[in-house]
matplotlib code that plots the C-alpha trace (Angstrom):
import matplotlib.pyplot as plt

x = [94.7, 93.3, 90.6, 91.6, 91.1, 92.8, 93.9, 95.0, 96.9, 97.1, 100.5, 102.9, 104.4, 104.8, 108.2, 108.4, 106.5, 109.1, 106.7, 105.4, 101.2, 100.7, 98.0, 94.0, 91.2, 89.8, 86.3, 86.1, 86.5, 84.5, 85.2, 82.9, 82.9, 81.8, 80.7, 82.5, 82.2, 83.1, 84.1, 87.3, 88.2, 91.7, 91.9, 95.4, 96.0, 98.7, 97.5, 97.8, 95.2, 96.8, 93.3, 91.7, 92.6, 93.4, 90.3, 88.2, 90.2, 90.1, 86.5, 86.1, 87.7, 85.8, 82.8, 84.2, 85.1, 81.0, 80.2, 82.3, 81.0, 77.4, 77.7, 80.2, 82.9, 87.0, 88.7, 91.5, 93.2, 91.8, 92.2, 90.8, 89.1, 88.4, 87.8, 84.9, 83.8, 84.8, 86.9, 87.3, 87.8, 88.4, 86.5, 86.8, 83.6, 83.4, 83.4, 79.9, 78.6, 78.2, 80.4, 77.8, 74.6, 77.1, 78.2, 74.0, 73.2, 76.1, 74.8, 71.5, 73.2, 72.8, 76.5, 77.7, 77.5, 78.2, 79.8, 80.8, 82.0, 85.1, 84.6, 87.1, 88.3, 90.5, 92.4, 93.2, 95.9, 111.6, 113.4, 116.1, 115.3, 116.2, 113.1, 110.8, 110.5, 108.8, 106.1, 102.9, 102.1, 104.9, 103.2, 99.4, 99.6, 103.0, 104.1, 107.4, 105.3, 103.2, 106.0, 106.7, 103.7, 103.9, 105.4, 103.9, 106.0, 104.6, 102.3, 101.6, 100.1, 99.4, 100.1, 97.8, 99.5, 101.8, 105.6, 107.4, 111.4, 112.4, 116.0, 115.2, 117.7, 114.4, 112.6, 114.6, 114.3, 110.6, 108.9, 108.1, 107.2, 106.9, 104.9, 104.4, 100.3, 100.5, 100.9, 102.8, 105.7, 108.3, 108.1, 109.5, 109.6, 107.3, 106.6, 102.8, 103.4, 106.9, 105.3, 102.5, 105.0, 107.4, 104.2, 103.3, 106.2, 109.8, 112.4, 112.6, 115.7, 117.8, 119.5, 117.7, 114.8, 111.4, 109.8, 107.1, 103.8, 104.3, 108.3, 107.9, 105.3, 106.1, 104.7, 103.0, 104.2, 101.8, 101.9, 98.8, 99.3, 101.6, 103.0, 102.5, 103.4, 102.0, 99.0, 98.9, 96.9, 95.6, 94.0, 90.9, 92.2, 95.3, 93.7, 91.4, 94.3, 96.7, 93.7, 92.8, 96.5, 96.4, 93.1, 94.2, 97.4, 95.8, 97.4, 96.3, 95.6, 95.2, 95.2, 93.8, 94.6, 92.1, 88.7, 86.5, 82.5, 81.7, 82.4, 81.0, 84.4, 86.3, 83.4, 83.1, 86.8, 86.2, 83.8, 85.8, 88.5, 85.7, 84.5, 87.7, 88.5, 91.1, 90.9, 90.6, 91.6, 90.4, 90.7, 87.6, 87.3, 84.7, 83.9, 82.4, 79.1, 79.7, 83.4, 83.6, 84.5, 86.0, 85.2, 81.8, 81.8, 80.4, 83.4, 86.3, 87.4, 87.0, 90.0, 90.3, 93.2, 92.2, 92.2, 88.7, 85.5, 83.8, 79.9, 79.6, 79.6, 81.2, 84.5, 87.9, 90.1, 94.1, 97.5, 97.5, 99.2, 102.9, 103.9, 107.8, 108.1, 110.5, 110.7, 111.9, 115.8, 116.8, 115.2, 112.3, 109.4, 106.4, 103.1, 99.5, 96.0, 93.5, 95.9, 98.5, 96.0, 94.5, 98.2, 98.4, 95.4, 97.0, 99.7, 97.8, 96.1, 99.0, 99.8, 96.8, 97.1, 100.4, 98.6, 95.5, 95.4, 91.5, 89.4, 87.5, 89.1, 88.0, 89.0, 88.8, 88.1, 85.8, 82.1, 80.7, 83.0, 84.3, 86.1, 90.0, 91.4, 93.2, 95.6, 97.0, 93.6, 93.1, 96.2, 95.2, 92.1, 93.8, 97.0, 95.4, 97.6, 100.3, 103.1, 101.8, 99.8, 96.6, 93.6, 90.3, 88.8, 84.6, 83.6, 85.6, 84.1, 85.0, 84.0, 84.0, 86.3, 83.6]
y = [100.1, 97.7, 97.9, 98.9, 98.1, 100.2, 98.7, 101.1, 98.4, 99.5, 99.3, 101.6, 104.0, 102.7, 104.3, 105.9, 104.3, 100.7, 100.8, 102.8, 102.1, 101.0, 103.6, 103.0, 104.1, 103.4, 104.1, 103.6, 99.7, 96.4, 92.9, 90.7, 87.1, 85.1, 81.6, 78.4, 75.1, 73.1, 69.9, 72.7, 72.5, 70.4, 68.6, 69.4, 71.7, 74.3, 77.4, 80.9, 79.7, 76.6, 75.0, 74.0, 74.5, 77.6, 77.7, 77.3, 80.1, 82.0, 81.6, 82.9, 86.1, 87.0, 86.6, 89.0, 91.8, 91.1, 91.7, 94.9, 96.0, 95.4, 97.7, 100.1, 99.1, 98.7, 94.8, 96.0, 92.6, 88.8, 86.1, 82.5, 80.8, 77.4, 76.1, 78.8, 78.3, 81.7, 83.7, 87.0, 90.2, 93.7, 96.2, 100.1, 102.3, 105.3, 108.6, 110.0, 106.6, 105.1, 101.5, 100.5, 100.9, 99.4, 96.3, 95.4, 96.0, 93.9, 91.3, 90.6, 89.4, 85.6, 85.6, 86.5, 84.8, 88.3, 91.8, 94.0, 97.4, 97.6, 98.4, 100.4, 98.4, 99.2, 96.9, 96.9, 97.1, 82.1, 81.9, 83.7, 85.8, 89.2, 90.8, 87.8, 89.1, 92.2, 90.5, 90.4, 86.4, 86.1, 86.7, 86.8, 83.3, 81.8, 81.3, 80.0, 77.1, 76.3, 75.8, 72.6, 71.1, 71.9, 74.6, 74.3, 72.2, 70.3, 73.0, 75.8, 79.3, 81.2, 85.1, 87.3, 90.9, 93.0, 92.0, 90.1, 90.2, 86.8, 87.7, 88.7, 87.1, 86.3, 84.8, 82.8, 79.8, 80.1, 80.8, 78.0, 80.2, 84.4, 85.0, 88.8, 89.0, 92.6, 93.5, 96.2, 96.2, 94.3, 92.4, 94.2, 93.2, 95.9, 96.2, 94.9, 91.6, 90.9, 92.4, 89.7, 87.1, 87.2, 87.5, 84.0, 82.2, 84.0, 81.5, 80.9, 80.6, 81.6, 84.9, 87.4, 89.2, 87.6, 83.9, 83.6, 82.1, 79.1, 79.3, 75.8, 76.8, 76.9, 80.2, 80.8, 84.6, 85.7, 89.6, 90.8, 94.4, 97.4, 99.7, 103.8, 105.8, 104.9, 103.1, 99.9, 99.5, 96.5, 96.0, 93.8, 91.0, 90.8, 90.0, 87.2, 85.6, 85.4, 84.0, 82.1, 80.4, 80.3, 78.0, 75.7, 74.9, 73.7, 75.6, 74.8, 78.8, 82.0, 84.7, 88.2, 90.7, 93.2, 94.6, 96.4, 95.9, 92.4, 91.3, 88.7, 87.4, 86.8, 85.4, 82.8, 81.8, 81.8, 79.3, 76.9, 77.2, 76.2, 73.6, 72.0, 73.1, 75.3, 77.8, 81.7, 84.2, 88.0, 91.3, 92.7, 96.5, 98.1, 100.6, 99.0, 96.7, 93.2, 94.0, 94.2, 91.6, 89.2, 88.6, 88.7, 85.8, 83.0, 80.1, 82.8, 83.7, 86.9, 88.7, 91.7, 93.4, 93.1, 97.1, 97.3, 95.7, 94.1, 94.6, 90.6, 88.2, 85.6, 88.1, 86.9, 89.0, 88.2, 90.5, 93.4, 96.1, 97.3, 93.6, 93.7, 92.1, 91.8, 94.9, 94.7, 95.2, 92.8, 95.5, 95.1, 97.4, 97.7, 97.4, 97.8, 96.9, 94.1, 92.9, 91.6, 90.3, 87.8, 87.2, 85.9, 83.6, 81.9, 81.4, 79.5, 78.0, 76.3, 74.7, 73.4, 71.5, 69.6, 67.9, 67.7, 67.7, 67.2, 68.0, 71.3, 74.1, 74.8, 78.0, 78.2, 82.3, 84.0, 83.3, 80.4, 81.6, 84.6, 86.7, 87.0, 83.7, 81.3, 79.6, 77.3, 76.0, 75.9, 74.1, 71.5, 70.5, 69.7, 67.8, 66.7, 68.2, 70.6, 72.0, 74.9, 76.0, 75.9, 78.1, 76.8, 78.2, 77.4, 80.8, 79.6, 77.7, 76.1, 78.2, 76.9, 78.6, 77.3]
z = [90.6, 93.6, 95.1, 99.4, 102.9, 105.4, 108.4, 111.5, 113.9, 117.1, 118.1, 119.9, 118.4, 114.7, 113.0, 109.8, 106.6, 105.6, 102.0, 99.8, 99.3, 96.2, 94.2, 94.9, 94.0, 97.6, 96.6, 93.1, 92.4, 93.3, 93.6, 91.0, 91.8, 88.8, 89.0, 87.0, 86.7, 89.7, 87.3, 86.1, 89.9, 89.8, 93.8, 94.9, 91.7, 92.3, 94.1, 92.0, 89.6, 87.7, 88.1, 84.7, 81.6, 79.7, 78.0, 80.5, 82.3, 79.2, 78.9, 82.3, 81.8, 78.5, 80.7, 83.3, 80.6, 79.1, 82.4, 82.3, 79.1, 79.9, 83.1, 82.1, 84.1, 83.7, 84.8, 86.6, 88.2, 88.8, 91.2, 90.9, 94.0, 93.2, 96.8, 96.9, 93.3, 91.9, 89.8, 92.0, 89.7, 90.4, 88.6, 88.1, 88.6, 86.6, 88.4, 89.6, 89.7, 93.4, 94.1, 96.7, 94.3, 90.9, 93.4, 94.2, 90.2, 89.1, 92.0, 89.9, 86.8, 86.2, 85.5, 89.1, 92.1, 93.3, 93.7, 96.8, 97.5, 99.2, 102.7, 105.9, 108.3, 111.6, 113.8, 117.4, 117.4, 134.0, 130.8, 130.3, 127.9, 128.9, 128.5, 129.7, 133.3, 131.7, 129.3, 130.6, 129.9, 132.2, 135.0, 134.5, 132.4, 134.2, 130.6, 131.8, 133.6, 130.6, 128.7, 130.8, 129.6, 125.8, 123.5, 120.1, 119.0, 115.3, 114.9, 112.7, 112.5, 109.8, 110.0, 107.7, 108.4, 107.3, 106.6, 109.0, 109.3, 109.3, 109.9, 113.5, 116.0, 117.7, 114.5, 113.0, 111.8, 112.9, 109.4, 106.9, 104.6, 104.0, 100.9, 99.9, 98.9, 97.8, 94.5, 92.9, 95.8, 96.9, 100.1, 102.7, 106.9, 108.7, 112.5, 113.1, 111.2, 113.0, 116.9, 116.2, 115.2, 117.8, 120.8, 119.2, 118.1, 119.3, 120.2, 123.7, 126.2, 123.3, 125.7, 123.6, 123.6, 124.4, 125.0, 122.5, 123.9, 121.5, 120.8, 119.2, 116.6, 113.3, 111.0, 108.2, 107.1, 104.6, 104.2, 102.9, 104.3, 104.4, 106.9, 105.7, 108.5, 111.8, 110.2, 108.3, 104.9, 103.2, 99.5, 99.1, 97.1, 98.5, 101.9, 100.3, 98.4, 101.6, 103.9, 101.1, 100.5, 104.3, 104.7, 101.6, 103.7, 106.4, 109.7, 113.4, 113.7, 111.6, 113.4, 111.9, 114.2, 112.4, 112.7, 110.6, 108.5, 107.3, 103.9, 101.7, 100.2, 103.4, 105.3, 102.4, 102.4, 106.6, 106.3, 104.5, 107.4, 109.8, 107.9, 108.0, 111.8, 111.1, 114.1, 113.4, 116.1, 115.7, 117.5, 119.0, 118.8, 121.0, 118.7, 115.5, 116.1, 117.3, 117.5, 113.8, 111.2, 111.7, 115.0, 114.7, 112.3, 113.5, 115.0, 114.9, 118.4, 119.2, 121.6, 123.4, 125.7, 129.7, 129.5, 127.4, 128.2, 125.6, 124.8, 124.2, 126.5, 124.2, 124.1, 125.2, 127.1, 127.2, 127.8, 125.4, 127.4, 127.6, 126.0, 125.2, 121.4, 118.1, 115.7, 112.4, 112.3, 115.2, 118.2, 120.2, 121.4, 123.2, 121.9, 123.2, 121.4, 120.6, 117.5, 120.5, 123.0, 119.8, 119.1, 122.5, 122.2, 118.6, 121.0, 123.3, 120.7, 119.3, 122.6, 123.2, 119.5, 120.4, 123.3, 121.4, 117.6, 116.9, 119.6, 120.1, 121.1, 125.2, 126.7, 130.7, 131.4, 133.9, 132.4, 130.1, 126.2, 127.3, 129.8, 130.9, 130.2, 132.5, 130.2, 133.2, 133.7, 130.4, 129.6, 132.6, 130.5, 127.7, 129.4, 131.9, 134.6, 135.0, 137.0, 137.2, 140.5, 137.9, 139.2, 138.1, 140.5, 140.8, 138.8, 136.0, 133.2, 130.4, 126.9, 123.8, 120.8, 118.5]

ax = plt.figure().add_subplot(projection="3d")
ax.plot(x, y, z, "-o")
ax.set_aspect("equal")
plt.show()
């Protein structure tokens, strides 16, 4: 049994459940992160947990089932996280004993660098492609005319979501790689994970479908999450080990289209990818404070859809409403919600990062890092001009993604 997350995407109209959720014990089970040596850390070791040697490993996980012992707890699975100095290990709490209170009493062992409860999150959810005239970015960011001036081509963005169908007429060809995170299931395409995909990266002027913001991106399909009936569910560890697979590989973007209560484990693994200015894009969702985590971590760009105004100032807002995209089986659909508006901005993102590999990211938008972007003026910073009629007009200011 894994310890969950659930993630609600908001998306429109979700079909029936594509997988079957693996069983939880949603509140029963925390993550225990125990400390090892950093001298066992192998630089450019094999990721899955090749680092060290066995015995060092081994020792590890005798120390993890003392730690059990001493507290009365059940190891249930394990995943090692060298490039944040842990072994990360799920642990069963017994019936009528509270995972919040276990987590903090587990913390103060010498042993651990430390524990968590697991937490609920919610998400928020002229080419001639045929349905280009009806996506949103068409329009309000003249994606056909950004396209002239770069489309993503040599870089990469890392998808942490649920399955995405690579087979799609629309997709493929566009993935360099779609790992399944989520254990006890076979990998299977869903519909947030492919939407998300194909508003970034769809293949553009290809006579079918959509235009992807960044049609000449490459992805990163790493499926931490599965769809159960109109809703979208995620387990703790499988989310850190795909975000963690994703910063070790070094994209341009990840996005996380998903909101929810902060935790310990993911912020640490988000601070590496700052550190090494990877860029994270997040939905905002009105409704949780500080629009929830991730986007309330410090350096991630937060996103929002234009409908929905954001209680920060530093808030992004981009097309999230009635946008056309790819659906598992080689259709398309509509979707609406946060998760598509930050899709749009790792989009963006990616185009930016062919003209410009190193320097910080600069969106233009209404007010000083945040507001409804202008991705033609944006665009026009980093290129330096455009063919686009670009509108910076003198309210607009330059915010910084970092």
């Amino acid at each position: 049994m894994l310890a969950l997350i659930l993630f609600a995407f908001a998306a429109a109209s979700f079909g029936p459940a594509r997988a079957k959720a693996p069983d939880s014990g949603l509140d029963r089970e925390i993550l225990v992160m125990v400390r090892h040596p950093t001298d066992h850390y192998r630089a450019g070791g094999a990721y899955g947990g090749s680092y060290g040697d066995e015995l060092a490993q081994s020792s590890r996980q005798r120390l993890a089932r003392g730690i059990a012992h001493k507290y009365g707890l059940t190891v249930v699975d394990n995943w090692p996280m060298p490039m944040i100095g842990v072994d990360c290990f799920v642990m069963a709490v017994p019936p009528g004993r509270s995972t919040a209170a276990t987590a903090q009493q587990v913390s103060t062992d010498s042993e651990v660098a430390w524990a968590e409860a697991v937490a609920l999150y919610s998400a928020r959810s002229s080419h001639n492609d045929p349905l280009y005239a009806a996506q949103p970015a068409a329009v309000q960011w003249r994606l056909a005319d950004l396209h002239k001036i770069a489309s993503g081509r040599g870089t990469r963005v890392a998808i942490v979501d649920s399955g995405i169908d690579a087979g799609h007429p629309d997709l493929a060809g566009q993935l360099l790689v779609n790992r399944n995170f989520v254990s006890g299931q076979p990998f299977v395409p869903e519909q947030h994970g492919t939407a998300v995909a194909g508003i970034i990266a769809a293949k553009a002027d290809n006579r079918l479908g959509i235009a992807g913001v960044a049609p000449g991106a490459k992805l990163l399909g790493l499926r931490a999450c599965w769809q159960v009936g109109r809703s979208t569910s995620c387990d703790t560890l499988s989310l850190a080990k795909a975000l963690y697979y994703a910063v070790e590989s070094r994209p341009d973007v990840i996005n996380l289209s998903l909101s929810g209560p902060d935790a310990r484990l993911l912020r640490e693994i988000l601070g590496i990818a700052y550190s090494r200015g990877v860029e994270v894009v997040a939905a905002f969702d009105p409704k949780q404070r500080d629009g929830g985590f991730p986007a309330s971590v410090r350096g991630v760009i937060a996103v929002t859809d234009m409908s929905l105004a954001p209680s920060r100032g530093d808030v992004y807002m981009a097309p999230g409403r009635d946008v056309p995209t790819t659906e598992p089986g080689g259709r398309w659909f509509l979707v609406n919600g946060s998760s598509f508006a930050a899709a749009h901005v790792s989009g963006l993102i990616a185009l930016m990062r062919e003209r410009r590999r190193s320097t910080p990211i600069a969106l233009v938008a209404q007010r000083n890092a945040g507001g409804a972007i202008d991705a033609c003026a944006t665009m026009l910073k980093v290129a330096g001009g455009c063919d686009c009629s670009c509108s910076a007009t003198p309210s607009a200011r330059v915010g910084q993604g970092r």
